[in-house]
C-alpha positions in Angstrom: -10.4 -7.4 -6.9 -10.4 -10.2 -9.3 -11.8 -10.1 -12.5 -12.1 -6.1 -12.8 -14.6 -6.1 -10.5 -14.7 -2.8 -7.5 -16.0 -2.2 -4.5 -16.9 0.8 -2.5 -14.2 1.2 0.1 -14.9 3.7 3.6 -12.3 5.6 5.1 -11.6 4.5 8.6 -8.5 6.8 9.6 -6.2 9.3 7.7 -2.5 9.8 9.1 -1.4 13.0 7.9 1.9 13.0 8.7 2.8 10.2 7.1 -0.5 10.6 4.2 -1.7 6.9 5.2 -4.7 6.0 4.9 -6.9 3.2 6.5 -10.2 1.5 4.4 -12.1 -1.2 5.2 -13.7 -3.0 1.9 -16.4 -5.8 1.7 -15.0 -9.1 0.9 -16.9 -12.1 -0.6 -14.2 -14.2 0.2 -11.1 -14.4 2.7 -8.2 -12.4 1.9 -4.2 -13.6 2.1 -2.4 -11.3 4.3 0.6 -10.9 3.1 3.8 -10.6 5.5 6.1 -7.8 5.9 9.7 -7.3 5.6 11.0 -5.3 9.0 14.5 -5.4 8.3 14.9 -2.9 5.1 18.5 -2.0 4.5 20.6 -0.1 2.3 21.6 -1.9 -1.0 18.1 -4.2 -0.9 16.6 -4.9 -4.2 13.0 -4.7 -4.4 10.6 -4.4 -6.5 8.1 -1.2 -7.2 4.5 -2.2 -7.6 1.8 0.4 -9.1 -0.8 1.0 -11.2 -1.2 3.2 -14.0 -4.0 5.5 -15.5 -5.8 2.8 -16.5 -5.4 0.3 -14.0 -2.6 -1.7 -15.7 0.1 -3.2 -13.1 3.9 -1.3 -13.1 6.6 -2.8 -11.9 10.1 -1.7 -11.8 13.2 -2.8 -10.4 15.4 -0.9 -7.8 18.2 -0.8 -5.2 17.2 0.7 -1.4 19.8 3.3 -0.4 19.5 5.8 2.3 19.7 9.5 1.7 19.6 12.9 3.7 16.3 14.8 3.6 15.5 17.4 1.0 13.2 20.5 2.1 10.0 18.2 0.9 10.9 15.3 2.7 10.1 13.8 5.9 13.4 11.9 8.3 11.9 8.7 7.9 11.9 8.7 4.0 14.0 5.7 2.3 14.6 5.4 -1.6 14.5 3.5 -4.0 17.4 3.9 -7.1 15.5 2.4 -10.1 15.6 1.6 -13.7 12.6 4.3 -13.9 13.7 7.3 -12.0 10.3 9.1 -13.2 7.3 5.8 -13.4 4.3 6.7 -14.7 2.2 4.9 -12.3 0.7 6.3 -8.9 1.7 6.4 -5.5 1.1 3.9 -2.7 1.9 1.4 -3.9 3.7 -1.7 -2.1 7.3 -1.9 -2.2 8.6 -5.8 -2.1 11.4 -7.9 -1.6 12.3 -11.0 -3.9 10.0 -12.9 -1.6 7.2 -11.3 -2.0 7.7 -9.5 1.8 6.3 -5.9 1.9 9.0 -3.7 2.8 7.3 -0.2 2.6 5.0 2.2 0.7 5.9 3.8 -2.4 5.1 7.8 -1.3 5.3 9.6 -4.2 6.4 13.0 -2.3 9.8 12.8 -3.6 11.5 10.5 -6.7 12.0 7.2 -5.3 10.9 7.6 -1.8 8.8 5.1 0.1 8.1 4.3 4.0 9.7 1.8 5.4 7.3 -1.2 6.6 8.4 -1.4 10.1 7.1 2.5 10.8 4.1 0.9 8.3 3.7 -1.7 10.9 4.3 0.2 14.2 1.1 2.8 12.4 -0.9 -0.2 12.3 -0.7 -1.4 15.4 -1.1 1.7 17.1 -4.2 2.5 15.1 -5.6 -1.1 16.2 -4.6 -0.5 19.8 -5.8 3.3 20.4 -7.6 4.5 17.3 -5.0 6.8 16.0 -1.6 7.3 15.4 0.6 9.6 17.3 3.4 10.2 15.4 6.6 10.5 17.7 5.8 6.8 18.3 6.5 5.8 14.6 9.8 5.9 14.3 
């Protein structure tokens, strides 16, 4: 929120499988939307937004390339190979193109991994449309 200010947020839906998390906040004001990539591919540069301990913004710079599942990862995961291979900010945080298009979810389960937008987008919708998420339809 601008100017340091917060704002109690409620929980409207946890995804477990995918550890998203809906909120709804109170807004003064309108909000930008911002638009989402759905075509992520391998050798993308993006950009890793977080914030650290104290609040300060991260960013780092990285390249998206596909890998196979470890034991702690999920089929869906994509990665990011960054300048910062260990950041010291948090997960959840957007992952965006050089336009300023979200094109996943930093997850934090693994070095580097995030969630593609388009399963992002197809949780969203599905969320909207019946109240939860079932999760063979997001992929």
């Amino acid at each position: 929120m601008q100017g340091g200010a917060t704002e109690k947020a409620t929980l409207q839906y946890h995804q477990k499988h995918y550890d998203l998390a809906f909120f709804s906040v109170r807004m003064d004001r309108p909000v930008h939307i911002l638009s989402f990539n759905d075509g992520v591919k391998r050798s993308d540069q993006v950009f890793e937004l977080g914030r650290d301990e104290k609040s300060f913004l991260r960013i780092s710079h990285g390249v998206v390339k596909i890998l196979n599942p470890n034991l702690l990862e999920r089929y869906h995961y994509m990665h990011v190979h960054s300048a910062d291979p260990h950041p010291d900010y948090g997960i959840g945080g957007p992952l965006i193109d050089f336009g300023g298009k979200i094109m996943g979810m930093v997850n934090g389960n693994t070095s580097g991994s995030f969630i593609p937008s388009s399963i992002l987008v197809k949780c969203l919708h599905l969320w909207r449309k019946f109240g939860y998420v079932l999760v063979y339809f997001c992929f």
